[in-house]
C-alpha positions as CSV (number, residue, x, y, z in Angstrom):
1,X,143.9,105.9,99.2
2,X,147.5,106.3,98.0
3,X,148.5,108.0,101.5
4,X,146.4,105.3,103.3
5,X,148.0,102.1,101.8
6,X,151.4,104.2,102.4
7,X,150.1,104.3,106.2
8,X,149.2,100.6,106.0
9,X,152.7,99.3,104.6
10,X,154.7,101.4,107.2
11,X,152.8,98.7,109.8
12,X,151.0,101.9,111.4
13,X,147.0,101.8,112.4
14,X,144.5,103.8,112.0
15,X,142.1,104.8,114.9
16,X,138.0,104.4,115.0
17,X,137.1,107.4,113.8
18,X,140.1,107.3,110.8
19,X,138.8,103.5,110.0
20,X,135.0,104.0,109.9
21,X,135.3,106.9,107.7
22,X,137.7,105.0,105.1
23,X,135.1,101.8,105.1
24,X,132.1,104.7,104.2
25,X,134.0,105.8,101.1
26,X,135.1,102.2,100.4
27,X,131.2,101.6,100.7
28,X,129.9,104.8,98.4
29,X,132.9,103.5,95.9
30,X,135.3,106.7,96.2
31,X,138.5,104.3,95.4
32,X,139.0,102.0,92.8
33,X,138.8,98.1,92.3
34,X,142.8,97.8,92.3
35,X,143.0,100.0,95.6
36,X,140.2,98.2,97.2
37,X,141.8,95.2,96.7
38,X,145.1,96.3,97.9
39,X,143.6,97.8,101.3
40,X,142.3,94.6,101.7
41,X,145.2,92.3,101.0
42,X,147.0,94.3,104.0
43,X,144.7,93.3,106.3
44,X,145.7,89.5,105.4
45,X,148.6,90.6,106.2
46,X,148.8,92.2,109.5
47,X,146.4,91.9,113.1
48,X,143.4,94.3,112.8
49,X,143.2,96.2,115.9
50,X,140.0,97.0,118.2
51,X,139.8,100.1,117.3
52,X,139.8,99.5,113.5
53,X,137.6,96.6,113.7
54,X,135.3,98.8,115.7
55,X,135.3,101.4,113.4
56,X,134.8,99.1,110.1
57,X,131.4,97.8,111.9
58,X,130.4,101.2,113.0
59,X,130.1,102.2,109.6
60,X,128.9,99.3,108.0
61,X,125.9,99.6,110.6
62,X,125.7,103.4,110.1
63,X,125.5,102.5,106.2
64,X,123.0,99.6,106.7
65,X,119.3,99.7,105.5
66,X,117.7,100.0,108.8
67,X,115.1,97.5,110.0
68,X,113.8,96.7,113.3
69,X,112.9,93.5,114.2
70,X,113.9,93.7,117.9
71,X,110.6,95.6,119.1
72,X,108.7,92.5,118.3
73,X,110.5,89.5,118.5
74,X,113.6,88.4,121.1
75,X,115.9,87.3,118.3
76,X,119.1,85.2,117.6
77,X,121.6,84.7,115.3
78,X,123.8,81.7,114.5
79,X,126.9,83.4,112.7
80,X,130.4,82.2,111.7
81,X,133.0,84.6,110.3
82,X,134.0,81.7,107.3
83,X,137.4,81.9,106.4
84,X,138.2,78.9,108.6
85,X,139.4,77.0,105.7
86,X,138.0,73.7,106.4
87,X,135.2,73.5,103.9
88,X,132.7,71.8,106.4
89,X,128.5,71.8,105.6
90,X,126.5,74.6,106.3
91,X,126.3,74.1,109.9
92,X,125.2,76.9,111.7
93,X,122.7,77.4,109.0
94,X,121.2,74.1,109.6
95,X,121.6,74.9,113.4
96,X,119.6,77.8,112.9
97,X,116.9,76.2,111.5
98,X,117.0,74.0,114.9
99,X,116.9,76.5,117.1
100,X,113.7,78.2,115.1
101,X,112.0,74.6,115.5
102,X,112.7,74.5,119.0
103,X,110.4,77.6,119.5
104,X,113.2,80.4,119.4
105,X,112.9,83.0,116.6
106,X,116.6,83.9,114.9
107,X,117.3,86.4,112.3
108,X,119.8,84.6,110.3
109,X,122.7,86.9,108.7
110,X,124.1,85.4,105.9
111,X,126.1,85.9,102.3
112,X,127.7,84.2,99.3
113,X,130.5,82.3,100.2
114,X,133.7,84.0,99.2
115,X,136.6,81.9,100.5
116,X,134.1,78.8,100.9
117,X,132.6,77.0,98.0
118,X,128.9,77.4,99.6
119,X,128.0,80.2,101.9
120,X,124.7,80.0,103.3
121,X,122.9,82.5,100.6
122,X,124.5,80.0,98.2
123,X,122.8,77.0,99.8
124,X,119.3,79.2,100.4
125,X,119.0,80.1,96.8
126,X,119.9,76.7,95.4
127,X,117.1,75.7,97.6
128,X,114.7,77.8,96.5
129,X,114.9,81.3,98.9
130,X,114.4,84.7,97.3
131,X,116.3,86.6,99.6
132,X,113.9,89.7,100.1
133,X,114.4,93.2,102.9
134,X,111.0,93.6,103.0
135,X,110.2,94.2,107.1
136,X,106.7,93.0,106.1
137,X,108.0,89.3,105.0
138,X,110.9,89.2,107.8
139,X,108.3,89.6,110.5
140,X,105.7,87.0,108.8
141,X,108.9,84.7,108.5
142,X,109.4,85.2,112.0
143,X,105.8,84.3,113.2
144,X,105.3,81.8,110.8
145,X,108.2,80.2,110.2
146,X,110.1,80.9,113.4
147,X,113.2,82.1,111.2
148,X,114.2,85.1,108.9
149,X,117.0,85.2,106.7
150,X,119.1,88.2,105.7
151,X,120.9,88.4,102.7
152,X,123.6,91.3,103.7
153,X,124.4,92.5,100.3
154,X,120.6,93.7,100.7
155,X,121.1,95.6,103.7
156,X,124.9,96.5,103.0
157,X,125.7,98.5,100.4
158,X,129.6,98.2,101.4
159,X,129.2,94.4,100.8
160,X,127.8,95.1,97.5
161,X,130.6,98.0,96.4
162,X,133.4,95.2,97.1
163,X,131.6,91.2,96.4
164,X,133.3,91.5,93.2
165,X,136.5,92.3,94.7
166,X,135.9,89.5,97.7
167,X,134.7,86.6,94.9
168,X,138.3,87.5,92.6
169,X,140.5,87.5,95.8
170,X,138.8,83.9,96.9
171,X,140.5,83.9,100.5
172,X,139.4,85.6,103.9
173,X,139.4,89.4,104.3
174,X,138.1,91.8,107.6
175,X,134.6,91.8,105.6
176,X,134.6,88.3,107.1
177,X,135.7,89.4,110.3
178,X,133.0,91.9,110.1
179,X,129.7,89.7,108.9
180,X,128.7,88.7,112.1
181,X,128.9,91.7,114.1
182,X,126.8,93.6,111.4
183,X,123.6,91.7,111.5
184,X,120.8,94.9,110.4
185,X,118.5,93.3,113.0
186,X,120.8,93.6,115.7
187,X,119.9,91.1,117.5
188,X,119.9,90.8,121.1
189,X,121.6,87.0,121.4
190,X,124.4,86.2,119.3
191,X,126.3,83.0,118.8
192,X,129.4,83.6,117.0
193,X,131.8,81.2,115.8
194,X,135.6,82.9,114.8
195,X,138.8,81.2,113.0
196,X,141.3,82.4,115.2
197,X,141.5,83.3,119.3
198,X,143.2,86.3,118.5
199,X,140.1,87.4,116.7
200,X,138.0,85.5,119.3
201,X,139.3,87.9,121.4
202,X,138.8,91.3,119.9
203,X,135.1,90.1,119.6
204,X,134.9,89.2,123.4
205,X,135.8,92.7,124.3
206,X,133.7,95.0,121.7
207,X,130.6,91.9,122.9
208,X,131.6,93.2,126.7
209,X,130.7,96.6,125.8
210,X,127.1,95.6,124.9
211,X,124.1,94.6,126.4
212,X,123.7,91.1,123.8
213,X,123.8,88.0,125.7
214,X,126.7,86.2,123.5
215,X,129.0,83.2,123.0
216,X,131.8,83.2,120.5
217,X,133.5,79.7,119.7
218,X,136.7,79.2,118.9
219,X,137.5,75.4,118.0
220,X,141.1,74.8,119.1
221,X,142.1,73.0,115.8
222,X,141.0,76.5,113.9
223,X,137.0,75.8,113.2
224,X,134.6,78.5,113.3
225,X,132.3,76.8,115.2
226,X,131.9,73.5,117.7
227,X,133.5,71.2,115.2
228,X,133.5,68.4,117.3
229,X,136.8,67.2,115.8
230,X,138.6,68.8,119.1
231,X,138.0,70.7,122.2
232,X,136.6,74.4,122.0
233,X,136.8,77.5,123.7
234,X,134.0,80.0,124.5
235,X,133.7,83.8,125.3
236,X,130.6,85.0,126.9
237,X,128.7,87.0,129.2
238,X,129.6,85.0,132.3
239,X,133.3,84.5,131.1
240,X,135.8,82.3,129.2
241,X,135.5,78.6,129.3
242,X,137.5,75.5,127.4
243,X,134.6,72.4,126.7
244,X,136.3,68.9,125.6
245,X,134.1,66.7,123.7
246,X,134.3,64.1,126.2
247,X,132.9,66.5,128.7
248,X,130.1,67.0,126.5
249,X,129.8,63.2,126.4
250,X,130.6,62.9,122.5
251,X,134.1,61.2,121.3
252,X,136.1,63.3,118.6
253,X,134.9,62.5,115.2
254,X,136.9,62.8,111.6
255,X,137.3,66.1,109.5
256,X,136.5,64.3,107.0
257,X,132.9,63.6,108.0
258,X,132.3,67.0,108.6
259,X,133.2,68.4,105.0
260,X,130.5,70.3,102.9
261,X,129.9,69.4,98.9
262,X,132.4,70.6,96.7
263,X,129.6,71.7,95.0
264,X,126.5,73.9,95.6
265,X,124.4,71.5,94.8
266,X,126.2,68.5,96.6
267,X,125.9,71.3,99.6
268,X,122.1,71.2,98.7
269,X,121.9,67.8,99.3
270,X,123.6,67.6,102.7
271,X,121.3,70.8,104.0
272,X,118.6,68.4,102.9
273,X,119.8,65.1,104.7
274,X,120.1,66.8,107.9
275,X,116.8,68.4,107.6
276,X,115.1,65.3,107.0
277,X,117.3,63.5,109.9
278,X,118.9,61.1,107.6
279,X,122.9,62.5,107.5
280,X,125.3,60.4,109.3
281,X,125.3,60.8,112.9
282,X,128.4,63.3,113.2
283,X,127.1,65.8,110.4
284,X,123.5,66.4,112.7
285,X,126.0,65.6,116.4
286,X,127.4,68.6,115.5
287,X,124.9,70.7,114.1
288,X,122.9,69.6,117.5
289,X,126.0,71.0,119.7
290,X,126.1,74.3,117.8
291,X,122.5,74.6,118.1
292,X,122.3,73.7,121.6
293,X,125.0,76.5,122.4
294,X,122.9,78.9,120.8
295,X,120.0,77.7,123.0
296,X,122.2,77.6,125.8
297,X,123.4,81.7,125.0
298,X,119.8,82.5,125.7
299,X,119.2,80.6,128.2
300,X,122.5,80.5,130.4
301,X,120.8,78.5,133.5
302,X,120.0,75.7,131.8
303,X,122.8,72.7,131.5
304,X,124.2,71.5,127.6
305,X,122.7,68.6,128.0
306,X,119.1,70.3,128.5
307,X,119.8,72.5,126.0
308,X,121.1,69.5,123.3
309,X,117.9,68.1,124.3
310,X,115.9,70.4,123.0
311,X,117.8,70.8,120.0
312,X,117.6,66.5,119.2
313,X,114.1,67.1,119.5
314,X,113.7,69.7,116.9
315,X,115.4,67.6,114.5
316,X,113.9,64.5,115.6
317,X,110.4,65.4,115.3
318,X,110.8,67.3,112.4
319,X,110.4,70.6,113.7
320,X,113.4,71.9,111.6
321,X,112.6,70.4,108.4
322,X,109.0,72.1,109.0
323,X,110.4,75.5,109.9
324,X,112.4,75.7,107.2
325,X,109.7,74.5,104.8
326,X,107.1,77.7,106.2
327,X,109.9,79.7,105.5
328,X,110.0,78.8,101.5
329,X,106.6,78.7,101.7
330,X,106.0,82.2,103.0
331,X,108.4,84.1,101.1
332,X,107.1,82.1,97.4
């Protein structure tokens, strides 16, 4: 590690082959804490390259409890890297929900929050989730409930190796760069919401070399996701595209009416008010957008406004709430 941290302070990079092999030790614990944390820092520090990035997720993937989900079940998952620094509600949490009450199924990849206060396995245990890798519940979830969740310390033993390391730091590393892209279900539709377009970027061209069908989102004021607060940017199959909210026929809202709880529990109780359909109107606005973007991912012919459609009605009707209700259900 000595030699590699030397490598790192003399601004150099490391190729795929170089990176994914130093991630597997990182994940089987061949370094120590103050190492760790050191290899880590320099990536706050300096751009991570394609290659690196490419190599970090091919051996978190290689590393990962397998599971396959995919032979049954067309799947999608609603995914923000964090690290935004905005502290807003658990938005594409709740937009997953949405999309599992409109009649999709999505295999939700989630954690604690690190440089959040409330991740979405925060908000999922409050509420009363046992976070399980059991294919047997996963694919009940999926029937029953529409949705699976996926705790990745579970499935990723790298995540477990350095949480404590993450949780002391408190701000944004390349695991959060990583999270999305590591999903053990691999799933083949992927909306992914990034905090920078230099990142939003390197995502668009590993996503090219795929076969997913895939957005990434890129709010221009920094969000990880459609914000609403200001116009957004997209990468995706059929190319790069800048939406306005006006062109979506919304009007820009507040920060400040999108912020989470400061608290899990004051987290809780948003997650629940949106659920229910009784936030304010620009807390579910903009978990409706995000949702309907993940619809629209799947289904690239049909307009926004089709799409948002279907997503008002899952809240509306209470197709959400319900879905995320089986999903308690089945897994207590």
């Amino acid at each position: 590690m000595k030699a590699i941290l030397n490598h790192l302070f003399d601004q150099k990079t490391f190729n795929k082959t170089e990176s994914k092999e130093i991630l597997k030790n990182i994940a089987l614990g061949k370094y120590n804490v103050s190492q760790m944390a050191a290899f880590m820092t320099a990536y706050g520090m300096r751009s991570i390259t394609v290659d690196e990035l490419q190599g970090f997720r091919d051996a978190m993937l290689e590393l990962c409890l397998p599971i396959n989900l995919t032979s049954e079940f067309n799947l999608i998952d609603l995914c923000g890297t964090g690290g935004d620094g905005k502290d807003t509600f658990n938005i594409s949490t709740l937009a997953s929900f949405v999309v599992a009450g409109a009649g999709y199924k999505v295999a939700k990849h989630g954690n604690y929050g690190v440089s959040s206060g409330c991740g979405s396995s925060n908000v999922m245990e409050y509420l009363g989730y046992q976070f399980t890798n059991s294919e047997d519940i996963l694919k009940k979830s999926l029937n029953q409930a529409g949705i699976c969740f996926l705790h990745a310390p579970l499935f990723h033993p790298a995540m477990k190796t350095v949480a404590p390391i993450r949780r002391e730091l408190g701000v944004k590393t390349f695991f959060n760069m990583l999270g999305p892209m590591v999903n053990p279900a691999q799933p083949q539709n992927q909306i992914v919401g990034v905090f920078s377009l230099e990142l939003a970027r390197l995502y668009a061209y590993l996503y090219q070399q795929s076969d997913k069908k895939y957005t990434i989102v890129h709010a221009l004021q920094g969000y990880d996701e459609i914000s609403l607060t200001c116009d957004f940017k997209t990468f995706s199959n059929i190319g790069e595209q800048i939406y306005t909210i006006n062109s979506l026929g919304f009007e820009e809202i507040d920060a400040a009416s999108i912020t989470g709880g400061s608290t899990v529990e004051e987290s809780a109780k948003i997650f629940q008010l949106v659920l229910e359909n009784k936030a304010s109107q620009n807390q579910k606005n903009v978990v409706l957008c995000n949702a309907a973007m993940a619809i629209k991912t799947m289904n690239p012919d049909l307009s926004f406004a089709d799409c948002f459609y279907q997503s008002e009605k899952s809240l509306v009707d209470g197709l959400a709430l319900k879905s995320f209700q089986n999903l308690l259900a089945i897994n207590n």
